[in-house]
C-alpha positions as CSV (number, residue, x, y, z in Angstrom):
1,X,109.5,143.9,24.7
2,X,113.3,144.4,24.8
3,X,112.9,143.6,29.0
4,X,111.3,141.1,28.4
5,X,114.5,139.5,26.0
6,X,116.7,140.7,28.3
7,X,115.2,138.5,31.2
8,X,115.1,135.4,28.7
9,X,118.6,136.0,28.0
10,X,119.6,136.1,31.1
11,X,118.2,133.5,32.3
12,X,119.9,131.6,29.5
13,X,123.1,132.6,30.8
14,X,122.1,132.1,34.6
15,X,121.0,128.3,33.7
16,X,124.4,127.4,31.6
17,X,126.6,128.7,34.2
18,X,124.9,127.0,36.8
19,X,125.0,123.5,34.8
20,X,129.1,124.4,33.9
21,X,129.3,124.9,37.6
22,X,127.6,121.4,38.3
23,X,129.5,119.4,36.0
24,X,132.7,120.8,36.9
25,X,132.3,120.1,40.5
26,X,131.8,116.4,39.5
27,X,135.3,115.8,38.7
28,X,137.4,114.5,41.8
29,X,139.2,117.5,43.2
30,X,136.9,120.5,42.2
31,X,134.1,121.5,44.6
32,X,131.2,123.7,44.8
33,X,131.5,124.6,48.0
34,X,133.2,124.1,51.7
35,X,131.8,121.2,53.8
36,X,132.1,121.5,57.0
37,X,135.6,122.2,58.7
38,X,135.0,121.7,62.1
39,X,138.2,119.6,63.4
40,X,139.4,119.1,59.8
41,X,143.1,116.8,59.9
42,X,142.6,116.6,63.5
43,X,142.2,112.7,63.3
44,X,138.9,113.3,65.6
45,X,137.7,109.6,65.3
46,X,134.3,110.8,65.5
47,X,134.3,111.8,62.1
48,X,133.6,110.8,58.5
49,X,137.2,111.3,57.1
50,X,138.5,111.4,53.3
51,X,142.1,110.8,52.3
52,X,143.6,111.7,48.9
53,X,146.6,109.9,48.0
54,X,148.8,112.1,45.4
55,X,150.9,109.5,43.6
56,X,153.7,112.2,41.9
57,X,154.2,110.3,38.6
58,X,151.6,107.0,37.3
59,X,150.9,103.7,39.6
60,X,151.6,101.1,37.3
61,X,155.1,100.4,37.3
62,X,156.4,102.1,40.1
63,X,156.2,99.5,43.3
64,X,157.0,102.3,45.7
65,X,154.0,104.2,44.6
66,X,151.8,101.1,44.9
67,X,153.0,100.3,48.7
68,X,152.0,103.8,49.7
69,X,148.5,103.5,48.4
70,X,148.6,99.7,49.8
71,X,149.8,101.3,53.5
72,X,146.9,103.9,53.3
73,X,144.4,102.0,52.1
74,X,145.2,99.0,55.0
75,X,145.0,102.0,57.8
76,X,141.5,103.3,56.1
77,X,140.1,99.7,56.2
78,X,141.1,99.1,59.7
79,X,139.6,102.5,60.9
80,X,136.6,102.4,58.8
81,X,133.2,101.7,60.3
82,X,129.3,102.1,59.0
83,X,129.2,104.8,61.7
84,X,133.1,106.5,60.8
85,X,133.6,105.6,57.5
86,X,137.2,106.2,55.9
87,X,137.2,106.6,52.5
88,X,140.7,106.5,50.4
89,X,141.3,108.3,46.6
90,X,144.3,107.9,45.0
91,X,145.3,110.6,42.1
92,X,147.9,109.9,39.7
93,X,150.0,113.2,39.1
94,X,151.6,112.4,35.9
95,X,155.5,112.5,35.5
96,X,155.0,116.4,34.6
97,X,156.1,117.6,37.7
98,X,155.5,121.4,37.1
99,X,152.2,120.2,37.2
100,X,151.9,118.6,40.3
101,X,151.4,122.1,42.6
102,X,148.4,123.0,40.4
103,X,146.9,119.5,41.0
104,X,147.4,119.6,44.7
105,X,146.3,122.8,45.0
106,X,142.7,121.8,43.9
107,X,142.6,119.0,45.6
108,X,143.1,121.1,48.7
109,X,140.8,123.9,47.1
110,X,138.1,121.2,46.5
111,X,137.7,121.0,50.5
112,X,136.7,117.0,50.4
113,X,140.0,116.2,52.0
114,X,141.0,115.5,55.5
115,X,144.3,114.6,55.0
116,X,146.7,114.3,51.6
117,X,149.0,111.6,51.7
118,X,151.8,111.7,49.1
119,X,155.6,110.6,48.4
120,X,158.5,112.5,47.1
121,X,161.5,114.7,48.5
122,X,159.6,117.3,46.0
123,X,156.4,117.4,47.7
124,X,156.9,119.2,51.1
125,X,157.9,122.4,49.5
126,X,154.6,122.0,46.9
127,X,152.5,121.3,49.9
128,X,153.7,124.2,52.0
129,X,153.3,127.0,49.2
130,X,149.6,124.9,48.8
131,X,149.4,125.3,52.7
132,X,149.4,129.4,52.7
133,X,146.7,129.5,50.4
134,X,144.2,126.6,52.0
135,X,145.9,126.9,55.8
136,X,142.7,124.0,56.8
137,X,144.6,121.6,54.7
138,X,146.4,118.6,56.5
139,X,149.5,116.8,54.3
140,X,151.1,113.5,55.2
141,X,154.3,113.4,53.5
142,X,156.9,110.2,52.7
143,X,160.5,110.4,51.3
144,X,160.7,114.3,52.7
145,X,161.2,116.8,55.3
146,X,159.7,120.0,56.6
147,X,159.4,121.0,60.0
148,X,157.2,123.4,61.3
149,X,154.7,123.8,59.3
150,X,151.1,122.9,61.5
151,X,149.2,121.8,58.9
152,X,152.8,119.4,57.7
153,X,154.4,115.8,58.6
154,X,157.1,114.4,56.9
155,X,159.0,111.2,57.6
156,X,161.9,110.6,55.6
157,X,164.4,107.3,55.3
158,X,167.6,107.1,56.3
159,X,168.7,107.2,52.7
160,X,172.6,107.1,53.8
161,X,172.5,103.9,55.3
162,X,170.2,103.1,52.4
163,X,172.8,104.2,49.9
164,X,176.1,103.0,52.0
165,X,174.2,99.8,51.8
166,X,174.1,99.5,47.9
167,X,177.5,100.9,48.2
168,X,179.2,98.3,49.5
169,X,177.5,95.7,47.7
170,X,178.5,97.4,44.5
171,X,181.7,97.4,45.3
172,X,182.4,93.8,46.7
173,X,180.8,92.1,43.5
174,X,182.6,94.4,41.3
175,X,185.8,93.6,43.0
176,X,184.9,89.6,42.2
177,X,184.2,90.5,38.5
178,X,187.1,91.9,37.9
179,X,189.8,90.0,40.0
180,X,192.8,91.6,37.5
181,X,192.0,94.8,39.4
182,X,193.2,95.4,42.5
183,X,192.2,99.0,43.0
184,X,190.1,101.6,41.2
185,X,187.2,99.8,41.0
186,X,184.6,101.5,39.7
187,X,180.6,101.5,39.9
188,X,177.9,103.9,38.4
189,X,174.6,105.2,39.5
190,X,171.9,106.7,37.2
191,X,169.3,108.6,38.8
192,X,166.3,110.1,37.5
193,X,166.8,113.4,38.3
194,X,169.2,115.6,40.7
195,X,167.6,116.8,43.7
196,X,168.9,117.9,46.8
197,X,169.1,114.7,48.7
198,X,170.4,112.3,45.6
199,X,173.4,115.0,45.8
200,X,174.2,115.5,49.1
201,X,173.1,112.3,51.1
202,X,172.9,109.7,48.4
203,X,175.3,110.0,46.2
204,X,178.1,110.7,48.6
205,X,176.6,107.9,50.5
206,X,176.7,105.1,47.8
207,X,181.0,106.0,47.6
208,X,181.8,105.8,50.7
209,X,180.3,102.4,51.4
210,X,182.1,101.2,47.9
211,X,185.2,102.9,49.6
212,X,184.9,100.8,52.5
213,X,185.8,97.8,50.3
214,X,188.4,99.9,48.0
215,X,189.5,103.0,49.0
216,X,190.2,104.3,45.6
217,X,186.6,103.1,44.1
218,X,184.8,105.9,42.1
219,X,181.4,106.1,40.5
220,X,180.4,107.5,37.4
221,X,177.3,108.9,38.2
222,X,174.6,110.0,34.9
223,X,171.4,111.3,34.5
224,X,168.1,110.5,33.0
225,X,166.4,114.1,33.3
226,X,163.2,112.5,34.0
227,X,161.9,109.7,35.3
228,X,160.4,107.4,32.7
229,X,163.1,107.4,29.3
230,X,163.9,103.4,29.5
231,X,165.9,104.6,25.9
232,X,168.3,107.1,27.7
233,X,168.5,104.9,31.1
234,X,169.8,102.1,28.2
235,X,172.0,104.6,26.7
236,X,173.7,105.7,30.0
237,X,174.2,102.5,31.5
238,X,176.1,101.1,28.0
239,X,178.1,104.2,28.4
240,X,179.0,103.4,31.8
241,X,179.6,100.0,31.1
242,X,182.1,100.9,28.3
243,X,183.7,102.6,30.6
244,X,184.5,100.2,32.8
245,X,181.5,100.2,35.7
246,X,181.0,96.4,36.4
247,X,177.4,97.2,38.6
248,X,175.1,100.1,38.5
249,X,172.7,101.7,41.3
250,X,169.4,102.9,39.2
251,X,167.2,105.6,40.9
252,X,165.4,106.3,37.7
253,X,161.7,105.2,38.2
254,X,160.8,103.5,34.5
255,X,164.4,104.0,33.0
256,X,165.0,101.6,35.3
257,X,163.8,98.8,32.3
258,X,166.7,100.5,30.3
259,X,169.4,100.5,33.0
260,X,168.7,96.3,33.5
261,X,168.2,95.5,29.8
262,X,171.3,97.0,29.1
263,X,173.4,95.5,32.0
264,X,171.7,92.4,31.1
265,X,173.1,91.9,27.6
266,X,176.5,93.8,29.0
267,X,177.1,90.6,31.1
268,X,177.1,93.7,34.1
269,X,175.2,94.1,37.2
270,X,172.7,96.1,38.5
271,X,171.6,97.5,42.4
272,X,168.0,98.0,43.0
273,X,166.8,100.9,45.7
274,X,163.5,101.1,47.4
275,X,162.1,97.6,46.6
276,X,163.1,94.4,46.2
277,X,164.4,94.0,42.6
278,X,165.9,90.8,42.4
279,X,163.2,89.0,40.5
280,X,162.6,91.9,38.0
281,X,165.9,90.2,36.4
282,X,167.3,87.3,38.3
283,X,171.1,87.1,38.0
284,X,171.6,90.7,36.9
285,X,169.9,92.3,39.7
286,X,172.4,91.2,42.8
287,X,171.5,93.6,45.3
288,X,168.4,95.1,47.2
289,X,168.4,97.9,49.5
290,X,165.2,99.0,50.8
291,X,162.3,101.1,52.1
292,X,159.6,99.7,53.5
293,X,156.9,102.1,52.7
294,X,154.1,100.9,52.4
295,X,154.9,100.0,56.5
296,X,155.5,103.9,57.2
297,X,152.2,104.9,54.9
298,X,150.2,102.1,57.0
299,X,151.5,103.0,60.3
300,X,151.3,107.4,59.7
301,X,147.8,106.9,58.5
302,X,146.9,105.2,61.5
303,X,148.5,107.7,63.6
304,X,146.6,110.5,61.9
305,X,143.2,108.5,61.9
306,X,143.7,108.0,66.2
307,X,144.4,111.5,66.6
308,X,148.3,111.5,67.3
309,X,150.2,112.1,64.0
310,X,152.2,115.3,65.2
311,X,151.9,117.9,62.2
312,X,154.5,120.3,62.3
313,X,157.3,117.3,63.1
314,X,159.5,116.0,60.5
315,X,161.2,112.4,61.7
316,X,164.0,109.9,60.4
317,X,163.8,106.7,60.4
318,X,166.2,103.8,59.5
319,X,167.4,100.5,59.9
320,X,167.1,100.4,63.7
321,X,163.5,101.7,63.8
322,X,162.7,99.2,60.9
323,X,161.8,101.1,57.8
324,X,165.4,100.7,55.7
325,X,167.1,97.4,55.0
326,X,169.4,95.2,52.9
327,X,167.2,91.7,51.5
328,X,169.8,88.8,52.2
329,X,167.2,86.3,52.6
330,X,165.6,86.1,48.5
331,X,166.7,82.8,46.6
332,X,167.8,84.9,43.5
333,X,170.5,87.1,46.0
334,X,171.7,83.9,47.6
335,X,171.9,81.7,43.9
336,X,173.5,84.8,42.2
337,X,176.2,86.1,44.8
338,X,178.6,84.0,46.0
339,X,178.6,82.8,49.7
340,X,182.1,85.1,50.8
341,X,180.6,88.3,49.4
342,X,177.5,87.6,51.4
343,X,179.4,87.2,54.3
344,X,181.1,90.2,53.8
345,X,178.3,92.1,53.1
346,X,176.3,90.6,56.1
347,X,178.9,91.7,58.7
348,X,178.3,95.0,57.2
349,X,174.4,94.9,57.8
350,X,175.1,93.2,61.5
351,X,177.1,96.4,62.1
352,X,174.1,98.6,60.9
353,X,171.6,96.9,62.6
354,X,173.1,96.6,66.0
355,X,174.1,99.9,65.7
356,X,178.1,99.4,65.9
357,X,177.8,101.1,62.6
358,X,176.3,105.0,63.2
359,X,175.4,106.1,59.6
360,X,172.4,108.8,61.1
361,X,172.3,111.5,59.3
């Protein structure tokens, strides 16, 4: 009698961690079991292939998150047949980024992905600790670097001809606002967070193209701490603008809100990076310098899906290769900054552009 319990009981537990183990592997990112490896990332166009975009933070808002699941998704579409289909996913990491390794990591533990595409200087060293533990795992990464790792590709912006850009910009209209001073202009930056390249390539960047137009320009330069407080982006700007900063570079994802509203009613200005800005608040926003990423997620994508994205590389690219740039050419830049300090700042972006200018990193 008491064998024949036992067997009832455990094929009680048998059957409820088999249906645990079911539903579990429903949810995107958990799997049951390997599929089939063979030529994995290789971009073989002879297979099926899955892509995962990993958006480090939330979609909606963040235009720089939406072009690089707009590039992948245009690549997928283009390669995708009846025969090869290419399917795209895009997973939303949350702004918790001690989080984001464990998500990653069972994305690539789930084996249903050929290839993870994601966006953030951040990412490469998450991907590569991810990398040791699932080594068939193939990463396309944006906005980073890391080279030589096989199962790794990065391409990361020119970010100092990005910033030099904003730089000088900044400086020129702040010179015009303030015509009583003649030197010691002075400009701000809030970014979201301090990371290796906002410090050393960025930062140092956006002075020394204000500091082409005024020598003795400095910046006051404050942090969020994350990238999503619109309250303490408000806060810091005000601060600044107190202070005397007549335009402001934000780098602070959705404190951005804060950092415009509060230039807005300040009567100061503001610089957008990555995407065009100006129409987010015409008249305030008076500068642009951008990536275009969803070009570089289209185009890598591709690459990957033909078979000739070269894992293990890390590349640059700028102005001259097409991916960074100034936008002279929107209505609200031309009706909201006068025609000398375009001029000024368009001999500037000649001198990038044709190259008479080497800001390469």
């Amino acid at each position: 009698m008491n064998q024949v319990v036992q067997k009832h009981r455990f094929f009680q537990r048998f059957t409820l961690v088999f249906s645990l183990l079911v539903w579990v592997g429903s949810f995107p990112g958990f799997g049951l079991g390997s599929k089939d490896q063979s030529g994995q990332g290789s971009g073989d166009p002879g297979l099926h292939r899955a892509i995962a975009v990993f958006i480090p933070g939330v979609m909606s808002g963040s235009p720089i998150y939406e072009m690089l699941a707009a590039g992948v998704k245009q690549a997928a579409a283009e390669q995708s047949t009846a025969e090869r289909p290419v399917t795209v996913t895009v997973i939303e990491g949350g702004f918790n980024q001690a989080e984001w390794e464990s998500r990653i990591t069972a994305l690539a533990a789930s084996a249903r992905y050929d290839l993870i595409v994601s966006s953030n200087p951040s990412l490469p060293a998450i991907a590569s600790a991810v990398s040791v533990k699932f080594p068939q795992q193939h990463f396309l990464l944006l906005d980073g670097e890391l080279a030589g790792n096989p199962r790794i590709y990065t391409l990361r912006y020119n970010q100092r001809e990005q910033a030099y850009m904003a730089g000088h910009i900044a400086a020129l209209v702040a010179g015009e606002a303030d015509q009583e001073v003649r030197t010691g202009i002075r400009i701000g930056l809030v970014a979201g967070q301090e990371y290796p390249a906002m410090n050393e390539v960025i930062l140092p960047a956006y002075r020394a193209g204000a500091q082409r137009v005024d020598p003795s320009c400095t910046v006051d330069f404050r942090v969020v701490g994350n990238w999503f407080d619109a309250g303490k982006g408000a806060e810091l700007a005000a601060d600044m603008i107190r202070g005397g900063a007549k335009i402001i570079l934000s780098i602070a994802g959705g404190a951005n809100e804060g950092v415009v509203q509060a230039a807005f009613e300040a009567g100061a200005k503001v610089v957008w990076f990555d995407t065009n800005g100006y129409g987010v608040r015409p008249g305030t926003v008076v500068g642009s310098a951008v990536v275009y990423q969803d070009k570089a997620a289209y185009e890598q994508t591709l690459r990957f899906l033909e078979g000739t994205l070269p894992f293990g590389s890390a590349e640059l690219v700028g102005v001259a290769e097409g991916y960074v740039d100034f936008i002279e050419a929107d209505p609200h830049y031309q009706a909201s900054v006068s025609a000398p300090i375009r001029e000024q700042q368009g001999r500037l972006l000649a001198q990038i552009r044709s190259g008479a200018l080497d800001l390469q990193e």
